[in-house]
PDB file of N, CA, C and O in Angstrom:
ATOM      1  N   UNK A   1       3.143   1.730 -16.101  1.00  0.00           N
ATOM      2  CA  UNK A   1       2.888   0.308 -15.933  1.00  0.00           C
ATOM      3  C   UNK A   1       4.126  -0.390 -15.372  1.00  0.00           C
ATOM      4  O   UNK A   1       3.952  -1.175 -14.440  1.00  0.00           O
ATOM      5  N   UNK A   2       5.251  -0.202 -15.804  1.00  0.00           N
ATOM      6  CA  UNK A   2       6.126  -1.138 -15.341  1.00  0.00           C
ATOM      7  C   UNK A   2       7.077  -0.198 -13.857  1.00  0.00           C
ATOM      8  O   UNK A   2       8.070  -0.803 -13.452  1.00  0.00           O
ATOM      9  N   UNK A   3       6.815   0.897 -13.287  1.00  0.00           N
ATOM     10  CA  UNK A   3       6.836   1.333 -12.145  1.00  0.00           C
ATOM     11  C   UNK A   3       5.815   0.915 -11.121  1.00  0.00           C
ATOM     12  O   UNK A   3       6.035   0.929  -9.910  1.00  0.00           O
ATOM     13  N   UNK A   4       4.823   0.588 -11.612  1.00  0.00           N
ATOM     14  CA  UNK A   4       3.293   0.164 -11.076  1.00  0.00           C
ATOM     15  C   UNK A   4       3.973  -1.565 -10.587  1.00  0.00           C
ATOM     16  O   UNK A   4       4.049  -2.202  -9.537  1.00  0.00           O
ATOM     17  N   UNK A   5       4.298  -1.750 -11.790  1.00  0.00           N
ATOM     18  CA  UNK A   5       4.607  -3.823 -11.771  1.00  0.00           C
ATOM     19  C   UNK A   5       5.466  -3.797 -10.495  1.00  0.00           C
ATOM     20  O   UNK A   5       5.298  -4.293  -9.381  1.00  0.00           O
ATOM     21  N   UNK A   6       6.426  -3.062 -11.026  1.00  0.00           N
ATOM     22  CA  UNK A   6       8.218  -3.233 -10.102  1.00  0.00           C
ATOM     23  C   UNK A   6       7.283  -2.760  -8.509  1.00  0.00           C
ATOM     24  O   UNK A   6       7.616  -3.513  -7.594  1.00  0.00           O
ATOM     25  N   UNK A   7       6.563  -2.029  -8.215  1.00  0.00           N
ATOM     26  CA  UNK A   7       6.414  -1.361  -6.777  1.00  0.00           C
ATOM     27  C   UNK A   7       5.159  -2.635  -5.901  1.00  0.00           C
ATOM     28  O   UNK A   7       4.999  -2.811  -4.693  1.00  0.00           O
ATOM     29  N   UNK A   8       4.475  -3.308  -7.053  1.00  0.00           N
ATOM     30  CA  UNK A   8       3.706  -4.119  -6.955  1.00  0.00           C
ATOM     31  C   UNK A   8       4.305  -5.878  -6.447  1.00  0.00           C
ATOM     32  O   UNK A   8       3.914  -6.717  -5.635  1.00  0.00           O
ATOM     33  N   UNK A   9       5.529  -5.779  -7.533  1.00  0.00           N
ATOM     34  CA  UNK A   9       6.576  -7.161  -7.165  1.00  0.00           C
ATOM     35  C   UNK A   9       7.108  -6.974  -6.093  1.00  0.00           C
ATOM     36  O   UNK A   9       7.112  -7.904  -5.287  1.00  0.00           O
ATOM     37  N   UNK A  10       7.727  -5.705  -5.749  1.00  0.00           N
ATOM     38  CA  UNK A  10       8.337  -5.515  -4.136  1.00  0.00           C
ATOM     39  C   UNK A  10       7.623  -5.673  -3.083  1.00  0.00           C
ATOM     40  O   UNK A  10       8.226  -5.923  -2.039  1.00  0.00           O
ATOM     41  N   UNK A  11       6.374  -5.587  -3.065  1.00  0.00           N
ATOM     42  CA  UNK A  11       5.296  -5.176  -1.599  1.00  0.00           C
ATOM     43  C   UNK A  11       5.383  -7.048  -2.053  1.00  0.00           C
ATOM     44  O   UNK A  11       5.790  -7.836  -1.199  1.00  0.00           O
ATOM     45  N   UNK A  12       5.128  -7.346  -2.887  1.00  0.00           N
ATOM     46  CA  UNK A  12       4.689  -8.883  -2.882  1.00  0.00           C
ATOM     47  C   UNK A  12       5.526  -9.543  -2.014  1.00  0.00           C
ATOM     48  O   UNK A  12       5.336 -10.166  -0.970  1.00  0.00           O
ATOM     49  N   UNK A  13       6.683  -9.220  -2.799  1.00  0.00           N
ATOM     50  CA  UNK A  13       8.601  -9.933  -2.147  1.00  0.00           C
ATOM     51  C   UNK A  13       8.198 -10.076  -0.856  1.00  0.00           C
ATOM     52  O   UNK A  13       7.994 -11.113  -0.224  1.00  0.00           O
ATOM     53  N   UNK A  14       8.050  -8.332  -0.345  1.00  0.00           N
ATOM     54  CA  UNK A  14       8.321  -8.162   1.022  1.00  0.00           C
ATOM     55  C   UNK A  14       7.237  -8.938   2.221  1.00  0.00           C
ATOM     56  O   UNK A  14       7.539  -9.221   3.380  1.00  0.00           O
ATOM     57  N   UNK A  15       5.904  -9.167   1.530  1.00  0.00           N
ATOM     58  CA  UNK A  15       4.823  -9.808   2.013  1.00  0.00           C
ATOM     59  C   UNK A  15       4.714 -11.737   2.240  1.00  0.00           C
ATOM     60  O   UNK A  15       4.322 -12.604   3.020  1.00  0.00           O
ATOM     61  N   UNK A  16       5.292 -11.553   1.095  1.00  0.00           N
ATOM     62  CA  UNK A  16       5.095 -13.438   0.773  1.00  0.00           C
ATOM     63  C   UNK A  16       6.213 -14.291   0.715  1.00  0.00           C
ATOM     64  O   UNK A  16       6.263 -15.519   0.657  1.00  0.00           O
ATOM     65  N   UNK A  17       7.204 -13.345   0.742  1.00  0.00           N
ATOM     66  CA  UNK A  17       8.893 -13.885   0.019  1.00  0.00           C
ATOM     67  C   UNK A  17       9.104 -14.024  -1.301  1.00  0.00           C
ATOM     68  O   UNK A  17       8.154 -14.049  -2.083  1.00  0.00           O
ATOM     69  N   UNK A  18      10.627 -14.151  -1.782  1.00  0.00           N
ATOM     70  CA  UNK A  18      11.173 -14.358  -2.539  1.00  0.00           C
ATOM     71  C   UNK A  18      10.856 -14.943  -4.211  1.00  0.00           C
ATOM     72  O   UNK A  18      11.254 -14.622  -5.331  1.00  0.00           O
ATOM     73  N   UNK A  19       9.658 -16.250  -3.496  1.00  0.00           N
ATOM     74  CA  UNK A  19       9.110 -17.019  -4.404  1.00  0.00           C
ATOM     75  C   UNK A  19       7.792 -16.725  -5.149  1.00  0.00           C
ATOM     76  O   UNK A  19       7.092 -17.435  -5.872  1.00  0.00           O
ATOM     77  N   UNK A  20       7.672 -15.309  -4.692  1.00  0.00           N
ATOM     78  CA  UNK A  20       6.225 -14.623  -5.422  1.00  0.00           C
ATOM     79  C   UNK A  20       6.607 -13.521  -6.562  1.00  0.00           C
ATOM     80  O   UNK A  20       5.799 -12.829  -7.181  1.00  0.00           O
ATOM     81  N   UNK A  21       8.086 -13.520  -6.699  1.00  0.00           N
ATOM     82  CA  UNK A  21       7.983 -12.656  -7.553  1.00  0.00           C
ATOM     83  C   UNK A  21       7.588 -13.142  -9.409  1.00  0.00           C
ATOM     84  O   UNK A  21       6.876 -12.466 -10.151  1.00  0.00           O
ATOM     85  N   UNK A  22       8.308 -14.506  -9.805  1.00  0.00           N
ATOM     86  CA  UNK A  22       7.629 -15.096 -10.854  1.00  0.00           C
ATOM     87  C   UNK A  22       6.474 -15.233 -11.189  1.00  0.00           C
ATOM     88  O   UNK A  22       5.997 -14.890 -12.271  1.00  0.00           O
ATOM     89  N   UNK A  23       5.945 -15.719 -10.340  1.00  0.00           N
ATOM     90  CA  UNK A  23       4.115 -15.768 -10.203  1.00  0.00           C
ATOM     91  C   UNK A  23       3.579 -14.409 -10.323  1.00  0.00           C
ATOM     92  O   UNK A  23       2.784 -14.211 -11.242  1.00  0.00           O
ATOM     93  N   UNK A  24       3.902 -13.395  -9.503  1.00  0.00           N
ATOM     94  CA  UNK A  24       3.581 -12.186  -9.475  1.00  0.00           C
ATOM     95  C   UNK A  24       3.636 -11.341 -11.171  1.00  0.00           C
ATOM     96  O   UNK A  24       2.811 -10.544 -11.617  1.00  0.00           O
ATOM     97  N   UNK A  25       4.850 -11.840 -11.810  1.00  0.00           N
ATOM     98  CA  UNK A  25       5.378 -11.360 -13.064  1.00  0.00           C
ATOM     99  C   UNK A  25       4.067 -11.827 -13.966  1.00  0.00           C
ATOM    100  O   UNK A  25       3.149 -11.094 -14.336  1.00  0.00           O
ATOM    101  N   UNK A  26       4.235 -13.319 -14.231  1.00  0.00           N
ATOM    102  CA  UNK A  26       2.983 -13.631 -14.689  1.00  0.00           C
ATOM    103  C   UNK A  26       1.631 -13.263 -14.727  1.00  0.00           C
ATOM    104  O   UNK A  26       0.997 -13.010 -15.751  1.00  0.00           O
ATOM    105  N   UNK A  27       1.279 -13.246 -13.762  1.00  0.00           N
ATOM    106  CA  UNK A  27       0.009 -12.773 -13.293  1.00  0.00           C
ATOM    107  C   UNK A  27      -0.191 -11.259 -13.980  1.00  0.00           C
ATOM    108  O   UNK A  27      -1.140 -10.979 -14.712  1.00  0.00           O
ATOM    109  N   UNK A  28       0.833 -10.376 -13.626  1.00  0.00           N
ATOM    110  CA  UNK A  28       1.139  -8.780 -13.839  1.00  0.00           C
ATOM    111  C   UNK A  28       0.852  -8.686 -15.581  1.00  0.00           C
ATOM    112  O   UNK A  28      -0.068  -8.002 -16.030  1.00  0.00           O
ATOM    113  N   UNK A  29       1.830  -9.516 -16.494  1.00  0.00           N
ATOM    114  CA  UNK A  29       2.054  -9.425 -17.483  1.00  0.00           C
ATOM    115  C   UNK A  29       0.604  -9.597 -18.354  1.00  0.00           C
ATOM    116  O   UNK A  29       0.162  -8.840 -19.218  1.00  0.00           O
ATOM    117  N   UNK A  30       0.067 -10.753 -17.871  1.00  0.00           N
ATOM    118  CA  UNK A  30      -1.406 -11.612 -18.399  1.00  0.00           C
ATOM    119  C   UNK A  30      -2.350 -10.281 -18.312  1.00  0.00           C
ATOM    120  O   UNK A  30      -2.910  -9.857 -19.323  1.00  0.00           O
ATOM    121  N   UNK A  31      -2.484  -9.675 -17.088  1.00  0.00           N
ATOM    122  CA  UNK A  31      -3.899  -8.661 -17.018  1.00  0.00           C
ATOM    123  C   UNK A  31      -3.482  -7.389 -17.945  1.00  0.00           C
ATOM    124  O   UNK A  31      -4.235  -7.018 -18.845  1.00  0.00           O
ATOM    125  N   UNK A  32      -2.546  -6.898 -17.745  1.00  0.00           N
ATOM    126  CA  UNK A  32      -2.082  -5.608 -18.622  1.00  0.00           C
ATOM    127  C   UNK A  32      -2.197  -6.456 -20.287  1.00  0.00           C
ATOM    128  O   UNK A  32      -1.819  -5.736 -21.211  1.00  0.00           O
ATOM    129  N   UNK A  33      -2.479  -7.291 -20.524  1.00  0.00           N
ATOM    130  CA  UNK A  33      -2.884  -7.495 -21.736  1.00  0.00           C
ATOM    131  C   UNK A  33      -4.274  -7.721 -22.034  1.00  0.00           C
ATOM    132  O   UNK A  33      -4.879  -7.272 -23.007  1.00  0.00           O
ATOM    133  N   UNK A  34      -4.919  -8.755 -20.745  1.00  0.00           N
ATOM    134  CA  UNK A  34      -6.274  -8.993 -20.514  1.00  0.00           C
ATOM    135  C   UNK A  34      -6.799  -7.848 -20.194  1.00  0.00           C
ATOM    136  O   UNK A  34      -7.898  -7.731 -20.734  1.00  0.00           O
ATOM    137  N   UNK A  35      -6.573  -7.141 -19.694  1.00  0.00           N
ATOM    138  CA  UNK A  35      -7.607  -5.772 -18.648  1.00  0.00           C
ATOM    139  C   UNK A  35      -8.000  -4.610 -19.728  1.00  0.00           C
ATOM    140  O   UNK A  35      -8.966  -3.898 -19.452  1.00  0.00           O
ATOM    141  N   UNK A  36      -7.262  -4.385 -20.991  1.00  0.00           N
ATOM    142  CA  UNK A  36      -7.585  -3.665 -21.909  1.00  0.00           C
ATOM    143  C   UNK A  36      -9.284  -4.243 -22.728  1.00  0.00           C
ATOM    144  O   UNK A  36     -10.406  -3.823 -23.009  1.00  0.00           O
ATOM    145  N   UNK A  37      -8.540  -5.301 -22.792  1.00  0.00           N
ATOM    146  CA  UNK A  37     -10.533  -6.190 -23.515  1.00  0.00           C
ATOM    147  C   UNK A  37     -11.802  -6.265 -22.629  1.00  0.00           C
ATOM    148  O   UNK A  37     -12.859  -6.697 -23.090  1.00  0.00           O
ATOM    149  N   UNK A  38     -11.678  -5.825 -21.311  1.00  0.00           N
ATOM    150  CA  UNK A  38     -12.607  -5.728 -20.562  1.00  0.00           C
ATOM    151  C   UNK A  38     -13.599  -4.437 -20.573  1.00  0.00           C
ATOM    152  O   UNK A  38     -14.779  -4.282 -20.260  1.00  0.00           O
ATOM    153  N   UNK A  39     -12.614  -3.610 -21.060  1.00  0.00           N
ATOM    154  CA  UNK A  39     -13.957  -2.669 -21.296  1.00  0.00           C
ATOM    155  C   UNK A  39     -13.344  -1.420 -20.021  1.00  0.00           C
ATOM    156  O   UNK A  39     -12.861  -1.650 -18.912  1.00  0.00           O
ATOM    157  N   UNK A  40     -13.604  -0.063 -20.723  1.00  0.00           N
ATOM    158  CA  UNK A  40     -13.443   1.098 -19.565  1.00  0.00           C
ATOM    159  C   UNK A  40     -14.264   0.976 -18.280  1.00  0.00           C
ATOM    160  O   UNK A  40     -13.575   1.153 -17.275  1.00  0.00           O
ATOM    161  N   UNK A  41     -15.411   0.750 -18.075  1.00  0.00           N
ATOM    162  CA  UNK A  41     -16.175   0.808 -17.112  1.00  0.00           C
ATOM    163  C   UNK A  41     -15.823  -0.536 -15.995  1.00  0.00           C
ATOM    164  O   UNK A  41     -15.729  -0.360 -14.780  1.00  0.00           O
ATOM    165  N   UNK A  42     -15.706  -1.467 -16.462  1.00  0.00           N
ATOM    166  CA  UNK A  42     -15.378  -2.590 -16.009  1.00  0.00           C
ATOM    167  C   UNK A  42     -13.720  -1.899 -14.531  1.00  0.00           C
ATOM    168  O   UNK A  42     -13.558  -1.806 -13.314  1.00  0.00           O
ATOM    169  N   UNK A  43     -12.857  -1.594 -15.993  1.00  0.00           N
ATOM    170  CA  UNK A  43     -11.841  -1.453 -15.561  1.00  0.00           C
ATOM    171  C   UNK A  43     -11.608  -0.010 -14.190  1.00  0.00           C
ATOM    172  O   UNK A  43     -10.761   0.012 -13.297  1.00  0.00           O
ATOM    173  N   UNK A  44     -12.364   0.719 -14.400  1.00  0.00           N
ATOM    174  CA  UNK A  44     -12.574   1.739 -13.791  1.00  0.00           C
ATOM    175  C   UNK A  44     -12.925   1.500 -12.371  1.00  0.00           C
ATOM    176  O   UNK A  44     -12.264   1.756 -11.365  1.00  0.00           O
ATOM    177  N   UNK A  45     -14.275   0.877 -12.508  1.00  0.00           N
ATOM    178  CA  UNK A  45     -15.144   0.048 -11.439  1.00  0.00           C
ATOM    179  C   UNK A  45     -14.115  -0.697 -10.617  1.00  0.00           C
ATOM    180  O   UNK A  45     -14.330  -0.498  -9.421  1.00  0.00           O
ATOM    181  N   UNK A  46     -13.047  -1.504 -10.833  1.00  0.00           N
ATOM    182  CA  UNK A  46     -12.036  -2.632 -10.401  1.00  0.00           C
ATOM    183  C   UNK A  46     -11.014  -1.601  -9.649  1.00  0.00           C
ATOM    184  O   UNK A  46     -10.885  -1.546  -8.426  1.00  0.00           O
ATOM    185  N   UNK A  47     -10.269  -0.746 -10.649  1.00  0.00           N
ATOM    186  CA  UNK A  47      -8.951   0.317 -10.079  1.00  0.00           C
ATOM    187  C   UNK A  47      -9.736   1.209  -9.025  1.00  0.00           C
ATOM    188  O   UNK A  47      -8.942   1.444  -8.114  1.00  0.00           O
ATOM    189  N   UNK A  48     -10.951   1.798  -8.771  1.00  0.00           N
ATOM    190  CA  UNK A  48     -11.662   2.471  -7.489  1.00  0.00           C
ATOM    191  C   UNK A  48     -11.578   1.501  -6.354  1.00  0.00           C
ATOM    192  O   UNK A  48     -10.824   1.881  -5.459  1.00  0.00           O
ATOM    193  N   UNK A  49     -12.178   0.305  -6.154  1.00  0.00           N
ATOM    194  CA  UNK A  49     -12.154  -0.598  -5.699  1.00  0.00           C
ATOM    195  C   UNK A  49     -11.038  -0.581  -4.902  1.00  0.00           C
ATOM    196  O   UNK A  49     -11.076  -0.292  -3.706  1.00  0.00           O
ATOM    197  N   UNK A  50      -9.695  -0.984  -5.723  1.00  0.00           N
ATOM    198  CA  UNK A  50      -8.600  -1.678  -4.984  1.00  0.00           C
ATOM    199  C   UNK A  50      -7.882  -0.471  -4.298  1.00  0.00           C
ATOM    200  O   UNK A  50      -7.222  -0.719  -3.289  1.00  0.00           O
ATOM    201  N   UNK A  51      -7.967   1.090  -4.852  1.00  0.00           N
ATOM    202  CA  UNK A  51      -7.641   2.320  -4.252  1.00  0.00           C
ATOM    203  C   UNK A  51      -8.441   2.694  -2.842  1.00  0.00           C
ATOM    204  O   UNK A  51      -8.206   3.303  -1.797  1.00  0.00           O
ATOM    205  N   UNK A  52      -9.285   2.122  -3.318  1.00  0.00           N
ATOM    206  CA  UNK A  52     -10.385   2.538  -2.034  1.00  0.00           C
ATOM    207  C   UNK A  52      -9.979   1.459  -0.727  1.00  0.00           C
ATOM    208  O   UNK A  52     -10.159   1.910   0.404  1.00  0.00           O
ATOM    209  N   UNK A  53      -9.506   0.232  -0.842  1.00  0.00           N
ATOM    210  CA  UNK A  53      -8.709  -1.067  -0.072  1.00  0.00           C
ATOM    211  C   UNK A  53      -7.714  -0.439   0.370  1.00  0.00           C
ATOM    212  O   UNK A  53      -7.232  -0.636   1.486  1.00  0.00           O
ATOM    213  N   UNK A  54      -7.158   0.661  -0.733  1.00  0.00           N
ATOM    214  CA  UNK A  54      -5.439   0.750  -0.130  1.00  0.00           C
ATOM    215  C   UNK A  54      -5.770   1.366   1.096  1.00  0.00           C
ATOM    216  O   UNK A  54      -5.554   0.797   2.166  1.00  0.00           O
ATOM    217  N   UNK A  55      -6.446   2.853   0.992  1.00  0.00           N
ATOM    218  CA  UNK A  55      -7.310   2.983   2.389  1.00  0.00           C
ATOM    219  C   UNK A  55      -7.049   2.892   3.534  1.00  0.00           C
ATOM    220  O   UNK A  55      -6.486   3.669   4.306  1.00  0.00           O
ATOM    221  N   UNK A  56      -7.679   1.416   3.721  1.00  0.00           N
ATOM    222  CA  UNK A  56      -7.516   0.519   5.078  1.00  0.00           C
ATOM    223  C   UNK A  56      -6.900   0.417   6.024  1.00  0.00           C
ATOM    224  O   UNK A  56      -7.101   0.596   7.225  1.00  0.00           O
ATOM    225  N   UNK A  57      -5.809  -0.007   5.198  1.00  0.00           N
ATOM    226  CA  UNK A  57      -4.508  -0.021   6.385  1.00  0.00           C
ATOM    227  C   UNK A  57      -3.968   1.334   6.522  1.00  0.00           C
ATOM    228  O   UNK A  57      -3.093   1.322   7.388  1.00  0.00           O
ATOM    229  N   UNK A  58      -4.123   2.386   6.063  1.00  0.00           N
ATOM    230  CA  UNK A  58      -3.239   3.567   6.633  1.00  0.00           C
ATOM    231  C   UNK A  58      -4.692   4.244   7.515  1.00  0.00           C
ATOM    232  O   UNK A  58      -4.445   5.213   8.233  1.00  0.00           O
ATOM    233  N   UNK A  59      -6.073   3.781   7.467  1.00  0.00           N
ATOM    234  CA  UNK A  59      -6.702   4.877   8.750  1.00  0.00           C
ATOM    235  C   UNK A  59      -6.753   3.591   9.685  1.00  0.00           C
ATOM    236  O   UNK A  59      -7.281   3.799  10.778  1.00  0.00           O
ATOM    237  N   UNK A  60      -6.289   2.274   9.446  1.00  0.00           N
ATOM    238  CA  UNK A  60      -6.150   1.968  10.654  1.00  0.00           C
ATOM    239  C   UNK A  60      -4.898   2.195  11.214  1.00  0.00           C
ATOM    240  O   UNK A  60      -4.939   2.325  12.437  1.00  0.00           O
ATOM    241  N   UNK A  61      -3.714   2.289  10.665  1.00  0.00           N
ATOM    242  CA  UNK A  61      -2.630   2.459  11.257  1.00  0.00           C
ATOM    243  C   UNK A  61      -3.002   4.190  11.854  1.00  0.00           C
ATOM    244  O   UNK A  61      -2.470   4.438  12.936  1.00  0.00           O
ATOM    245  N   UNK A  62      -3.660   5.086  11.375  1.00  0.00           N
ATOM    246  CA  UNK A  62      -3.758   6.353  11.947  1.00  0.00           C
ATOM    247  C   UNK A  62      -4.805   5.864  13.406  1.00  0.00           C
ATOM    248  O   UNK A  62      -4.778   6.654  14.350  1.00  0.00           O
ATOM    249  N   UNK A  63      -5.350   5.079  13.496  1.00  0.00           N
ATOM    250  CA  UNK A  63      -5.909   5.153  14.497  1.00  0.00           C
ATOM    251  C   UNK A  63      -5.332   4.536  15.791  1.00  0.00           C
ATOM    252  O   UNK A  63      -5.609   4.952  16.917  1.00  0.00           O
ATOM    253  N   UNK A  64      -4.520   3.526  15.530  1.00  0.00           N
ATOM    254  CA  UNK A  64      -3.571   2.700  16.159  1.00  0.00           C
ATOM    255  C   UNK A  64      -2.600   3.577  17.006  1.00  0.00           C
ATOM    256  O   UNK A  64      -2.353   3.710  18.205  1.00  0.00           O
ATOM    257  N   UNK A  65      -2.099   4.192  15.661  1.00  0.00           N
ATOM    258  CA  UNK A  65      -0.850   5.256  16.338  1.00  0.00           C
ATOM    259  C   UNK A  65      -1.135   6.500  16.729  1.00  0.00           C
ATOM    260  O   UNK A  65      -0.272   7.118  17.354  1.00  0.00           O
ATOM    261  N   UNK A  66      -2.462   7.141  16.423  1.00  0.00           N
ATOM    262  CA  UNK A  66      -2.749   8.544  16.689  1.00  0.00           C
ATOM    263  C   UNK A  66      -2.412   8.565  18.182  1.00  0.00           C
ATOM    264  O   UNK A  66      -2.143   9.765  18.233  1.00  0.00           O
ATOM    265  N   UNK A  67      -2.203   8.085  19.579  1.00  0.00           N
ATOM    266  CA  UNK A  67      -1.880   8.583  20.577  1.00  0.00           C
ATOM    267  C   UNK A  67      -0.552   8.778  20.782  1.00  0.00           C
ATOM    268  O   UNK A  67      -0.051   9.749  21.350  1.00  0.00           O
ATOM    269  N   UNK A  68       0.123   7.661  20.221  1.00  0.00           N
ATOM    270  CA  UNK A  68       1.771   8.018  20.201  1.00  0.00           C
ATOM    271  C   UNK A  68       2.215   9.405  19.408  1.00  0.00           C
ATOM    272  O   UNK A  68       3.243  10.043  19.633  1.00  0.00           O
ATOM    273  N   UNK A  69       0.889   9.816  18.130  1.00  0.00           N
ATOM    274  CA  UNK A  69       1.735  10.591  17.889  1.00  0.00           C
ATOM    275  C   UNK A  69       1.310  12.039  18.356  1.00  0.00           C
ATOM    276  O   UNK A  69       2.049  12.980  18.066  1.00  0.00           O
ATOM    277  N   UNK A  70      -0.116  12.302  19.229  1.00  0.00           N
ATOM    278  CA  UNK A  70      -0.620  13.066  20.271  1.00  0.00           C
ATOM    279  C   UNK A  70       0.586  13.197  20.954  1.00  0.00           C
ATOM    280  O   UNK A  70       1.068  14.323  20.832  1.00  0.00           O
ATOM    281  N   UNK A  71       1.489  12.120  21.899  1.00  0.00           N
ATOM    282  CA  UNK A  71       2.052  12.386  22.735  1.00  0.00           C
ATOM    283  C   UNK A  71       3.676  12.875  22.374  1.00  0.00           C
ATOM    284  O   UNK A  71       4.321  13.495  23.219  1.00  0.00           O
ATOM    285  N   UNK A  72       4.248  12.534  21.054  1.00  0.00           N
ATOM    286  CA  UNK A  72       5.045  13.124  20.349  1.00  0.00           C
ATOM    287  C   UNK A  72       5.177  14.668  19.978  1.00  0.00           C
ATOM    288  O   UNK A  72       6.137  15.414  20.173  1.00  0.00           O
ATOM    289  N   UNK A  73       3.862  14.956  19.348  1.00  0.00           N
ATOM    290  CA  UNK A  73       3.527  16.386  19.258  1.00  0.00           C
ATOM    291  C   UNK A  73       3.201  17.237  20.547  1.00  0.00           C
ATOM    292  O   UNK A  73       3.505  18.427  20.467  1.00  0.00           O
ATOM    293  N   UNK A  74       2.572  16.761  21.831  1.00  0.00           N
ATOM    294  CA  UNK A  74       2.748  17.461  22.462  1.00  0.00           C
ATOM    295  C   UNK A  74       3.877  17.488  23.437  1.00  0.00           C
ATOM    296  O   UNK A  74       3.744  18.378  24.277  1.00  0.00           O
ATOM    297  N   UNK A  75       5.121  16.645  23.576  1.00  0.00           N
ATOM    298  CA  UNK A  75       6.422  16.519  24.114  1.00  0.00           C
ATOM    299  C   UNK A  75       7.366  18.136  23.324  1.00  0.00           C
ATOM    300  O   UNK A  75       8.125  19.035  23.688  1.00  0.00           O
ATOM    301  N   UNK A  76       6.601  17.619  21.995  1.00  0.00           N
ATOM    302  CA  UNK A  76       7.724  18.620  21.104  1.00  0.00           C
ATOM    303  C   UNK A  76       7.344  19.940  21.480  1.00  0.00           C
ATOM    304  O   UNK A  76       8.101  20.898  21.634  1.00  0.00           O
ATOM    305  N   UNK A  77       6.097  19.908  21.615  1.00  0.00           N
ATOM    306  CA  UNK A  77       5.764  21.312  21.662  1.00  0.00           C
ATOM    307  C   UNK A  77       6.140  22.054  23.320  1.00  0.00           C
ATOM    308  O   UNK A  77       6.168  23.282  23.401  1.00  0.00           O
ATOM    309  N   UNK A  78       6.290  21.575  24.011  1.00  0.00           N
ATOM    310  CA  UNK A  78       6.847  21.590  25.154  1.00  0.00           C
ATOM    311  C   UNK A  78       7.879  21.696  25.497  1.00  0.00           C
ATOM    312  O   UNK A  78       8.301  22.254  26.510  1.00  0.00           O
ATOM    313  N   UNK A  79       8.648  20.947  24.347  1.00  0.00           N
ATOM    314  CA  UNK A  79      10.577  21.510  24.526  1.00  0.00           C
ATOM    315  C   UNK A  79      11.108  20.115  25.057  1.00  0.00           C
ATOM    316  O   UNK A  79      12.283  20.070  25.422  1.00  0.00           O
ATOM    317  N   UNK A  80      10.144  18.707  25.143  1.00  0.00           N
ATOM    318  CA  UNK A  80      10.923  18.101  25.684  1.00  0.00           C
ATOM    319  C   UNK A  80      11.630  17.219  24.589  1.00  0.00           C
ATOM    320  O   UNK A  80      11.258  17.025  23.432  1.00  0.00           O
ATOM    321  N   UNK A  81      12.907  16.661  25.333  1.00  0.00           N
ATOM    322  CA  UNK A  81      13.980  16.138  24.258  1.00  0.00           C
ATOM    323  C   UNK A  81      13.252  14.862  23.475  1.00  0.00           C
ATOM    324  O   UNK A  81      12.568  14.162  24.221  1.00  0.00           O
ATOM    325  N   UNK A  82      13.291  14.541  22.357  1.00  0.00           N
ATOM    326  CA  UNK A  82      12.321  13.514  21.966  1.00  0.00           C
ATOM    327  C   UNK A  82      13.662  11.903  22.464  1.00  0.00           C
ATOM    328  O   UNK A  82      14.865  11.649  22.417  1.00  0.00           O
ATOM    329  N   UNK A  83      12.593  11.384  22.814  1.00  0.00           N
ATOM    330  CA  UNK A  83      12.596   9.895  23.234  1.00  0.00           C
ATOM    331  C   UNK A  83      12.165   8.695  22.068  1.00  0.00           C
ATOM    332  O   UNK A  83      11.340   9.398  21.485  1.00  0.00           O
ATOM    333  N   UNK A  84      12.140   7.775  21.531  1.00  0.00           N
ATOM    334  CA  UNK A  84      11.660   6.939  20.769  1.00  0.00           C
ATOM    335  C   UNK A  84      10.557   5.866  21.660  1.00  0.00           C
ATOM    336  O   UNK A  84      11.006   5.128  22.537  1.00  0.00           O
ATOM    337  N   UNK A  85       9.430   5.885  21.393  1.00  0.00           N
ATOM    338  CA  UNK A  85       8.571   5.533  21.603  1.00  0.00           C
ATOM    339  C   UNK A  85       8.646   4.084  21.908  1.00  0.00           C
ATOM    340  O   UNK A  85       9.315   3.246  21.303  1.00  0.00           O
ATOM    341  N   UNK A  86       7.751   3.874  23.081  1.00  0.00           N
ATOM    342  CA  UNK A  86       8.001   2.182  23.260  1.00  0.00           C
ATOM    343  C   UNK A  86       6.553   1.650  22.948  1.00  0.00           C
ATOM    344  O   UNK A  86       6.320   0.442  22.977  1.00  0.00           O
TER     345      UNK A  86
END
């Protein structure tokens, strides 16, 4: 839980700024007390959910970048010196 909080306050920081981490604390602190009275199924149903969101952004970023990295892998495989991508 509190590796979960801390990795949860950072993406926030890094997303919203500085001023989300209090709010964020709050918020964090309230459900890990609330989310137990809700019931296993409830809670289960909710944590699939937001795992299944995380998702998102990494097959869209795989789809975004899959040619850069087509053309990476086949440079390498070729012997040519790698370049950083524009």
């Amino acid at each position: 839980m509190v590796s979960w909080g801390f990795y949860g306050e950072e993406a926030a920081a890094f997303l919203f700024g500085e001023g989300i981490r209090w709010p964020y604390r709050l918020t964090f602190a309230t459900l890990a007390f609330v989310g137990p009275l809700g019931g296993l199924e409830a809670f289960l149903a909710i944590s699939d959910t937001l795992n299944g969101l995380m998702a998102l952004p990494n097959l869209l970023g795989l789809v975004l970048l899959g040619g850069v990295v087509g053309r990476l892998v086949y440079g390498f495989f070729r012997g040519e010196p790698w370049v950083p991508p524009r």
